[in-house]
GUPA-452107 format. One record per residue (C-alpha): x, y, z; residue number from 1; residue in three letters. Coordinates in Angstrom, 1 decimal. Example, Ala and Ser with C-alpha at 12.3 -4.5 7.8 and 13.67 -1.06 7.14 Angstrom:
BEGIN
<r c1="12.3" c2="-4.5" c3="7.8" seq="1" type="ALA"/>
<r c1="13.7" c2="-1.1" c3="7.1" seq="2" type="SER"/>
END
This chain:
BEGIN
<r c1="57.9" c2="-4.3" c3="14.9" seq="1" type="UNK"/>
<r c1="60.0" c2="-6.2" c3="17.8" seq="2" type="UNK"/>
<r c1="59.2" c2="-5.4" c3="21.1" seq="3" type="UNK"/>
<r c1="60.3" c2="-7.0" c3="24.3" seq="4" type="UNK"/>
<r c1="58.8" c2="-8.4" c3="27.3" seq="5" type="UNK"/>
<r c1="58.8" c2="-6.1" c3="30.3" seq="6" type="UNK"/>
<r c1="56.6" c2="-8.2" c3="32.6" seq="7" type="UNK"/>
<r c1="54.1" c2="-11.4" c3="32.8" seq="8" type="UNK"/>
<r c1="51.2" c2="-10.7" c3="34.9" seq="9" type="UNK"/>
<r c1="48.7" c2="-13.4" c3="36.5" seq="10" type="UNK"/>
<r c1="45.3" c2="-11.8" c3="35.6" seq="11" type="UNK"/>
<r c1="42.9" c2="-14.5" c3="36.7" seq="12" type="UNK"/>
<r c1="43.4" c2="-18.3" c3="37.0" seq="13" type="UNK"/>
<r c1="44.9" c2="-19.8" c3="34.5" seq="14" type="UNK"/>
<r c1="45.0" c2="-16.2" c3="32.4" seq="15" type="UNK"/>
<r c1="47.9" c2="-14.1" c3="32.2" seq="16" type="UNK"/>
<r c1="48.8" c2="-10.8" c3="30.8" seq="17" type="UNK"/>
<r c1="52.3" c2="-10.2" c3="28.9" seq="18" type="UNK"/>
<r c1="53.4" c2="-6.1" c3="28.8" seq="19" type="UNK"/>
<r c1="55.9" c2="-5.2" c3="26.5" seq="20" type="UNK"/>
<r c1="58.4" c2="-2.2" c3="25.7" seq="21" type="UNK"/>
<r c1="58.4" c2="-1.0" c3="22.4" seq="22" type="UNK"/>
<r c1="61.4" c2="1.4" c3="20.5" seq="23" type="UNK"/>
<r c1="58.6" c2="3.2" c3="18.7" seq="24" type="UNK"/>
<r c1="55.5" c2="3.8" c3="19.8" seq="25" type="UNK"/>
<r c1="52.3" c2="1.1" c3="18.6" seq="26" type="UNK"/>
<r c1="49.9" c2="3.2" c3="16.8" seq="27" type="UNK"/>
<r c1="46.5" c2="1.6" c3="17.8" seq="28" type="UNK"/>
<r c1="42.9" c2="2.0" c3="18.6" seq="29" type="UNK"/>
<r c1="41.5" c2="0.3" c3="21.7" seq="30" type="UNK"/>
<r c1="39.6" c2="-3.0" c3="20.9" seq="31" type="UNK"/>
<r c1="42.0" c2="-3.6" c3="17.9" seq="32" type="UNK"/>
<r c1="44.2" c2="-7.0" c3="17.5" seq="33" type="UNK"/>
<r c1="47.9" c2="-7.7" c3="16.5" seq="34" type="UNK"/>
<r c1="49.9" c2="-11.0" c3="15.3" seq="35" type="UNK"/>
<r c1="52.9" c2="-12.2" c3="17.1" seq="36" type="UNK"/>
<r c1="55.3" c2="-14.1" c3="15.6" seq="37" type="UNK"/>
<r c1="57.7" c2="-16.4" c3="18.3" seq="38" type="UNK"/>
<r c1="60.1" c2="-18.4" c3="16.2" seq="39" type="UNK"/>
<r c1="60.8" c2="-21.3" c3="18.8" seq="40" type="UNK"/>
<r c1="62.7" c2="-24.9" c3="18.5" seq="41" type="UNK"/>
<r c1="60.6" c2="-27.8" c3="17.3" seq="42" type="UNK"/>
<r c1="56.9" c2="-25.7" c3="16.3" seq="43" type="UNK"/>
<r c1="54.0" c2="-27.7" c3="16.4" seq="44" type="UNK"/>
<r c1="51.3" c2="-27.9" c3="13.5" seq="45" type="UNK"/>
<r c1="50.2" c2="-24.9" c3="14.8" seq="46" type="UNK"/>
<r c1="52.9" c2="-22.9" c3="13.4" seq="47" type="UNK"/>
<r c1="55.1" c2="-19.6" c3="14.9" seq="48" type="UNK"/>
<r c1="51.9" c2="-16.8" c3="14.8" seq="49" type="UNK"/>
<r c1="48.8" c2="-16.1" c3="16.7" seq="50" type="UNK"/>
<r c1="46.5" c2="-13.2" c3="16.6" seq="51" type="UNK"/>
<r c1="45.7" c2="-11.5" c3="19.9" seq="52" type="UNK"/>
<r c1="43.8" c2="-8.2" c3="20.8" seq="53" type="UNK"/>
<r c1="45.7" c2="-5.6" c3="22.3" seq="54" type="UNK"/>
<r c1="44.2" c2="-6.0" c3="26.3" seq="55" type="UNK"/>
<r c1="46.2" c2="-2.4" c3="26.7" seq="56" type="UNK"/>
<r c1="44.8" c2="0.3" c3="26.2" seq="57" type="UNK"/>
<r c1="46.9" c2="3.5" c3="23.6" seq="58" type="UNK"/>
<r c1="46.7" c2="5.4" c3="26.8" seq="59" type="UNK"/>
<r c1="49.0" c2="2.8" c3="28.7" seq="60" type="UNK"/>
<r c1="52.8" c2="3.2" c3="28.0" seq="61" type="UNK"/>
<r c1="53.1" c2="-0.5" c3="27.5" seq="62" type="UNK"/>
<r c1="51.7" c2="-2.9" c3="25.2" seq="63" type="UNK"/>
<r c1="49.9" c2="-5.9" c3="26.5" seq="64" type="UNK"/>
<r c1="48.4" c2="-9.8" c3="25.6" seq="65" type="UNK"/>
<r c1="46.5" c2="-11.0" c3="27.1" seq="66" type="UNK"/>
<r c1="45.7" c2="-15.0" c3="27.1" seq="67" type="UNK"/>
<r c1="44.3" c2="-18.4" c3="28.9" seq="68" type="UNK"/>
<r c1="47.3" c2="-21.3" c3="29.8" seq="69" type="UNK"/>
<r c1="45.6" c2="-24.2" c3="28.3" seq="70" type="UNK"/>
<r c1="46.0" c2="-27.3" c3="30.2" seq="71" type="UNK"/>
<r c1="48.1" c2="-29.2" c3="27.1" seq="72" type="UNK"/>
<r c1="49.4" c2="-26.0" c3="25.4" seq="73" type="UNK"/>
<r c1="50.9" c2="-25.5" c3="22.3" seq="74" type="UNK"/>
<r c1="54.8" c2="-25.2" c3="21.4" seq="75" type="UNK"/>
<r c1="54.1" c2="-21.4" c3="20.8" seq="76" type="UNK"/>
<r c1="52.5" c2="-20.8" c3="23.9" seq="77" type="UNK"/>
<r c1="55.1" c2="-23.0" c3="25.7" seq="78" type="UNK"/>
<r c1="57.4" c2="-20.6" c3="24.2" seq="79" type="UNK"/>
<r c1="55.5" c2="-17.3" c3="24.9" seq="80" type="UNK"/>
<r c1="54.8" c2="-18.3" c3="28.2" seq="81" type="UNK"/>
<r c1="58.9" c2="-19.4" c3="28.8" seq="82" type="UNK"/>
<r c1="59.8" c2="-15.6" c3="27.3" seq="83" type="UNK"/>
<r c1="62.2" c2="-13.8" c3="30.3" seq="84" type="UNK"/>
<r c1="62.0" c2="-10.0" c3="30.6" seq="85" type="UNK"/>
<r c1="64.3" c2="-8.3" c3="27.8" seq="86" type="UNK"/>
<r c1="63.5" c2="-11.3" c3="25.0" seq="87" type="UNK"/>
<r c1="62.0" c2="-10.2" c3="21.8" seq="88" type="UNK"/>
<r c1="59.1" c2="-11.1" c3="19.5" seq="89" type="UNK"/>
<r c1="57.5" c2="-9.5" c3="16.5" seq="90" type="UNK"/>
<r c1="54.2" c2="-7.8" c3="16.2" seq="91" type="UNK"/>
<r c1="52.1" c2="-6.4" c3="13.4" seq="92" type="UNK"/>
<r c1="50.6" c2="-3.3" c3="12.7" seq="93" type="UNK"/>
<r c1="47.0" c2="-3.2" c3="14.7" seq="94" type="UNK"/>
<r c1="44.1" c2="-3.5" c3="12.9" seq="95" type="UNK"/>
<r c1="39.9" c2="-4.5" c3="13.8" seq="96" type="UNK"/>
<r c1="37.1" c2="-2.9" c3="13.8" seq="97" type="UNK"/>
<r c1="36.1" c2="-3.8" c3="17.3" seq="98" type="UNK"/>
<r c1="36.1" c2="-0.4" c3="18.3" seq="99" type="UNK"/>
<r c1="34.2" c2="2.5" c3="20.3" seq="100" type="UNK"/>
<r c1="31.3" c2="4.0" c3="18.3" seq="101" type="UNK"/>
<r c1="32.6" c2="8.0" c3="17.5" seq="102" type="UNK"/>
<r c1="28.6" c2="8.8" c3="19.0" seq="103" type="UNK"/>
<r c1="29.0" c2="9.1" c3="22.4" seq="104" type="UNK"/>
<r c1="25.8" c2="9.2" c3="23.4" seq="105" type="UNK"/>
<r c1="25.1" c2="5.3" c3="21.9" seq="106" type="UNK"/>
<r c1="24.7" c2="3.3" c3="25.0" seq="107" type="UNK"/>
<r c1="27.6" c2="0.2" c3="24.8" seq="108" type="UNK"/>
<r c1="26.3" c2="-3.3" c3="25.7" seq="109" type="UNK"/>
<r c1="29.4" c2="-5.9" c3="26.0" seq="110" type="UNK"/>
<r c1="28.5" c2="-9.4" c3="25.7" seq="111" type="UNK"/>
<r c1="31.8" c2="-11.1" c3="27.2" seq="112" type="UNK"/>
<r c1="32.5" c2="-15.3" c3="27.0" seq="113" type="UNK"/>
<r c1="35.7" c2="-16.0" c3="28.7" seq="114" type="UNK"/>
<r c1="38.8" c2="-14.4" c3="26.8" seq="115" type="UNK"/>
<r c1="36.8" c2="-12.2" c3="25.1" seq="116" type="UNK"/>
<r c1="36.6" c2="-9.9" c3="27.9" seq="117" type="UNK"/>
<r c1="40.1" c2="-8.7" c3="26.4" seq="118" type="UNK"/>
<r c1="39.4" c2="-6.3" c3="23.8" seq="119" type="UNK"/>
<r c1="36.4" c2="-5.1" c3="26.8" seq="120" type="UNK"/>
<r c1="39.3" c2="-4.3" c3="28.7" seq="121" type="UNK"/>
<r c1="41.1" c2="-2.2" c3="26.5" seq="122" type="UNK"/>
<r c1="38.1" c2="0.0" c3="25.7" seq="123" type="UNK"/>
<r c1="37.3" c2="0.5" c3="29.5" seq="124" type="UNK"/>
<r c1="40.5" c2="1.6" c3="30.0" seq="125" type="UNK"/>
<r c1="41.2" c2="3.6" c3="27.6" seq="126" type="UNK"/>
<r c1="37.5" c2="5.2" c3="28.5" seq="127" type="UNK"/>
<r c1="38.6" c2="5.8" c3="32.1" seq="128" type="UNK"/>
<r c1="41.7" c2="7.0" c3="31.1" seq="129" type="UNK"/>
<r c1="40.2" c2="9.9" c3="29.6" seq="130" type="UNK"/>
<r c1="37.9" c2="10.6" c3="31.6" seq="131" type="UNK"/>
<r c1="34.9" c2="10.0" c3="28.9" seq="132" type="UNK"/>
<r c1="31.4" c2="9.1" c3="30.5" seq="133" type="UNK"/>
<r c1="29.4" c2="6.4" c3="28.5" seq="134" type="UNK"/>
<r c1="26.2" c2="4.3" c3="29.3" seq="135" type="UNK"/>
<r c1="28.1" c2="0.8" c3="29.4" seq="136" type="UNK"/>
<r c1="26.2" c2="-2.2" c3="30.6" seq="137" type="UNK"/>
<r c1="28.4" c2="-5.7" c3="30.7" seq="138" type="UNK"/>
<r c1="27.3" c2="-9.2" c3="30.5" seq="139" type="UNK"/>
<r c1="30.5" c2="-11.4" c3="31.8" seq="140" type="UNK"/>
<r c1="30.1" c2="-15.2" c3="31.5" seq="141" type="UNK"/>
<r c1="33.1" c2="-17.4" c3="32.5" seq="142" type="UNK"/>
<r c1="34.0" c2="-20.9" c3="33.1" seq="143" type="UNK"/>
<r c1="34.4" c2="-20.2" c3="36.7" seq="144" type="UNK"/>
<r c1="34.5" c2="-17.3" c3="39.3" seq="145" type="UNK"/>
<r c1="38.1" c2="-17.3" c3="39.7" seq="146" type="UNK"/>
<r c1="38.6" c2="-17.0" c3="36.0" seq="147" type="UNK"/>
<r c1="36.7" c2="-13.4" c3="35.4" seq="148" type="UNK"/>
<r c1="39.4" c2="-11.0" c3="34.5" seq="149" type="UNK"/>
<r c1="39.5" c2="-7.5" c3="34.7" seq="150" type="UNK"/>
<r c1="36.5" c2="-7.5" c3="37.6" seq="151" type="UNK"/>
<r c1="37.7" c2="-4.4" c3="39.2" seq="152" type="UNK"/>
<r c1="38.1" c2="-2.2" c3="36.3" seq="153" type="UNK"/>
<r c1="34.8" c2="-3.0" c3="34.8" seq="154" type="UNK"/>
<r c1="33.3" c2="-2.7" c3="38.2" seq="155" type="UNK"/>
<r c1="34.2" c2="1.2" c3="38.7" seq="156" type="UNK"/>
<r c1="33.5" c2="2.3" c3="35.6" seq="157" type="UNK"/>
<r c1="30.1" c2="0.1" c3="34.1" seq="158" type="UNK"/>
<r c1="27.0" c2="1.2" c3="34.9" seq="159" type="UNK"/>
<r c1="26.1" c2="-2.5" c3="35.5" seq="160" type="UNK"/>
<r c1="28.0" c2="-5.7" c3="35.5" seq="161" type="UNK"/>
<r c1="26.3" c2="-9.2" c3="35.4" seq="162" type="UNK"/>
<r c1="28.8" c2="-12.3" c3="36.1" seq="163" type="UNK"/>
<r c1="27.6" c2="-15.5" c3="35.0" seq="164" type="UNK"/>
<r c1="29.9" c2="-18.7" c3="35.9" seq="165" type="UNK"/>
<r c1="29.5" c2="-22.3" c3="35.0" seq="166" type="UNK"/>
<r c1="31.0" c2="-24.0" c3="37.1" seq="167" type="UNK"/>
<r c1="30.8" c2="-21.9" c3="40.4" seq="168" type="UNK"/>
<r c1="32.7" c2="-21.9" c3="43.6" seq="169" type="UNK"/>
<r c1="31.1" c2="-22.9" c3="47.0" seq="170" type="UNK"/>
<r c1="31.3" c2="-18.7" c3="48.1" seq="171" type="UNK"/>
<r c1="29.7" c2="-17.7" c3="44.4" seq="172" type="UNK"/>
<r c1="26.8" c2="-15.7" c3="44.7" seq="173" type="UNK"/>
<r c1="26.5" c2="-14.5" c3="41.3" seq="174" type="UNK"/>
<r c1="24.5" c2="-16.0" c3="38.3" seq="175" type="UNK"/>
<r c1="25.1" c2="-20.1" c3="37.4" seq="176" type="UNK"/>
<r c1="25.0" c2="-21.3" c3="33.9" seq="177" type="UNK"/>
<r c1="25.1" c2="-19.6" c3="30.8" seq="178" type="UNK"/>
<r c1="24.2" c2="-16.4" c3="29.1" seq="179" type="UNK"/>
<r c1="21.8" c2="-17.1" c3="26.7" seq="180" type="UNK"/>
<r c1="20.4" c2="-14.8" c3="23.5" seq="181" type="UNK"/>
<r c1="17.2" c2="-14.2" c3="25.3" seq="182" type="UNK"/>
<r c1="19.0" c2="-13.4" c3="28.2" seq="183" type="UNK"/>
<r c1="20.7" c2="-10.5" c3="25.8" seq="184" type="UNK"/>
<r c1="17.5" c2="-9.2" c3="24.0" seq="185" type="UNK"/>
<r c1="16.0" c2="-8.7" c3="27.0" seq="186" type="UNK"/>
<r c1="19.0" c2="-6.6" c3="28.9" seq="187" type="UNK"/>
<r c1="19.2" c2="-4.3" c3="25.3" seq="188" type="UNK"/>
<r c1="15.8" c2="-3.8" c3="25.3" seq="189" type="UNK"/>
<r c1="16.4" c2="-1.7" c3="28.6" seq="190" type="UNK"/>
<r c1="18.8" c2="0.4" c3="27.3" seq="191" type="UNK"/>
<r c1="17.6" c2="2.4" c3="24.3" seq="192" type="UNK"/>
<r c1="19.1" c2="0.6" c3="21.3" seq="193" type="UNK"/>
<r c1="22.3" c2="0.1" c3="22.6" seq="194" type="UNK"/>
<r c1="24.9" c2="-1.3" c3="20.4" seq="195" type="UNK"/>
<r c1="25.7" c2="-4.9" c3="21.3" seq="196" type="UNK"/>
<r c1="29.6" c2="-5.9" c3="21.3" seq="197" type="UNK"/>
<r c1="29.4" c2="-10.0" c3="21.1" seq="198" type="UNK"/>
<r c1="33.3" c2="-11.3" c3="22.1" seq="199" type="UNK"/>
<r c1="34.3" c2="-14.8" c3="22.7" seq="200" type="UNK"/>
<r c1="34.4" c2="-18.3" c3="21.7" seq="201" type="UNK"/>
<r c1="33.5" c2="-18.3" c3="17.7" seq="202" type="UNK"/>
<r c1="31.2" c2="-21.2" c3="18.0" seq="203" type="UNK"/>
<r c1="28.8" c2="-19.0" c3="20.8" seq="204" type="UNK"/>
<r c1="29.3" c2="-15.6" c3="18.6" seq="205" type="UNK"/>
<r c1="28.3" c2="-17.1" c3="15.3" seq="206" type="UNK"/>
<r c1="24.8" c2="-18.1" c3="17.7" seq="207" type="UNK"/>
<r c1="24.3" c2="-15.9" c3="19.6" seq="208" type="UNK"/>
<r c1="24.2" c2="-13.1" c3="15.7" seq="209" type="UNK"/>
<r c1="22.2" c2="-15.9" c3="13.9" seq="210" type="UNK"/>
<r c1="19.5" c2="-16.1" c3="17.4" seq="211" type="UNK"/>
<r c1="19.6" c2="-12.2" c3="18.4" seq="212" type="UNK"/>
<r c1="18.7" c2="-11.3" c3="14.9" seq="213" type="UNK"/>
<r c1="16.3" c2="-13.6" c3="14.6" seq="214" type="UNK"/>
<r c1="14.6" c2="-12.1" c3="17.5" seq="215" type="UNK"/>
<r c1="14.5" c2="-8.8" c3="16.3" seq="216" type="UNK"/>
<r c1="17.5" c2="-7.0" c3="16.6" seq="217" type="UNK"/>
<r c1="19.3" c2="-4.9" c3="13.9" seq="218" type="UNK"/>
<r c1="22.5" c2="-6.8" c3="12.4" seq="219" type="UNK"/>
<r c1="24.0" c2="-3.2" c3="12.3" seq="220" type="UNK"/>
<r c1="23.8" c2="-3.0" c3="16.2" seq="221" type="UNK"/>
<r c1="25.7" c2="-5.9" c3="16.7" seq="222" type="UNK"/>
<r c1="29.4" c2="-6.0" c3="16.4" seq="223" type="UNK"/>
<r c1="31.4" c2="-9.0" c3="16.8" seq="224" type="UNK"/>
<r c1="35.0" c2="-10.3" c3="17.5" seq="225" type="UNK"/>
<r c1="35.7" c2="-14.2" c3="17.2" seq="226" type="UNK"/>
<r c1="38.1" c2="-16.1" c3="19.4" seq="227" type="UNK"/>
<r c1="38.9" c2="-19.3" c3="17.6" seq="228" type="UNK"/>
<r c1="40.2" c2="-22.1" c3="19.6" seq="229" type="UNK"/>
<r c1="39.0" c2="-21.0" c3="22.9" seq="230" type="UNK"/>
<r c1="35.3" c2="-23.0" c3="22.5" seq="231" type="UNK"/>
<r c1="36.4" c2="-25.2" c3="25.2" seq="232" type="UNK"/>
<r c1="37.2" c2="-22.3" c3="27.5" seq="233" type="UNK"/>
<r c1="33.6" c2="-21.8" c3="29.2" seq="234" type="UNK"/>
END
């Protein structure tokens, strides 16, 4: 499908959301991910195609990216960066099964590293949106306070949010460091077998399933979605 860029947002520092138009409507489940293609001059190694989640949510007439700048980016997100309003690039069909649970009365326990917050995003939304009432508790960890996205949003509609930076500002008075898996057994074990959504940096997902399990909790409670490249992002 080609769609074409309405608007580039800046979400948080050094993340920015892209919204595009599409001729046909994106059929789509909130939490699910795409692949843009971007043919551009002179690709690097890295190729013409990356896989984002959809940071929109199906209830939003727009279709949105969303992404960090990295300091020494890649051609392709030179060139998706460089896109003007009205230029073109070529999605996928959506697809993932990062999704809501159909139970409604499961309590929803997001475990958020940097970009990951994304897919977060588009299930709140679309959760407001309709006006649907779920127990969601966040855990938000970022690289620093000026680079948690979304705050307000999750803010109104979470039962509780819990930022965690790394590398703080002097007028941070949140949590310092890093979320840890003992840190997330503890949180779930307050509210009654919630299931745990683990997004972000592949390298801290792939510990965080092997350590949580380890402790106790039920593989089937935890659903994850990887974010390769991005391990340097926290």
């Amino acid at each position: 499908m080609q769609v074409s860029l309405d608007h580039i947002e800046d979400t948080a520092d050094h993340i920015k959301t892209l919204w595009f138009k599409t001729e046909t409507p994106l059929r789509y489940v909130a939490g699910q991910f795409i692949e843009v293609t971007l043919p551009h001059d002179n690709p690097d190694s890295r190729g013409t195609r990356r896989w984002f989640t959809v940071s929109s949510s199906p209830t939003e007439s727009l279709i949105a990216i969303t992404t960090k700048a990295a300091d020494k980016p890649s051609s392709f997100m030179r060139a998706l960066f460089g896109l003007k309003k009205g230029d073109s690039v070529t999605i996928s069909d959506a697809m993932g099964d990062f999704v809501l649970p159909k139970d409604t009365s499961i309590p929803l326990m997001y475990v958020v590293g940097g970009i990951g917050v994304t897919p977060v995003r588009s299930m709140i939304k679309w959760l407001q949106d309709n006006g649907e009432k779920r127990d969601v508790y966040v855990m938000y960890m970022a690289h620093s306070d000026d680079q948690l996205a979304f705050k307000p949003l999750l803010d109104n509609y979470c039962k509780q949010v819990t930022y965690t930076v790394h590398e703080p500002s002097t007028s941070w008075t949140g949590n310092v460091g890093r979320i840890t898996s003992d840190d997330i057994y503890s949180a779930s074990q307050k509210y009654n077998k919630p299931f745990i959504f683990l997004s972000g940096p592949e390298e801290m997902i792939e510990v965080f399933v092997a350590e949580l399990t380890e402790l106790g909790i039920n593989p089937s409670r935890l659903i994850t979605d990887y974010f390769p490249g991005y391990n340097g992002s926290l």
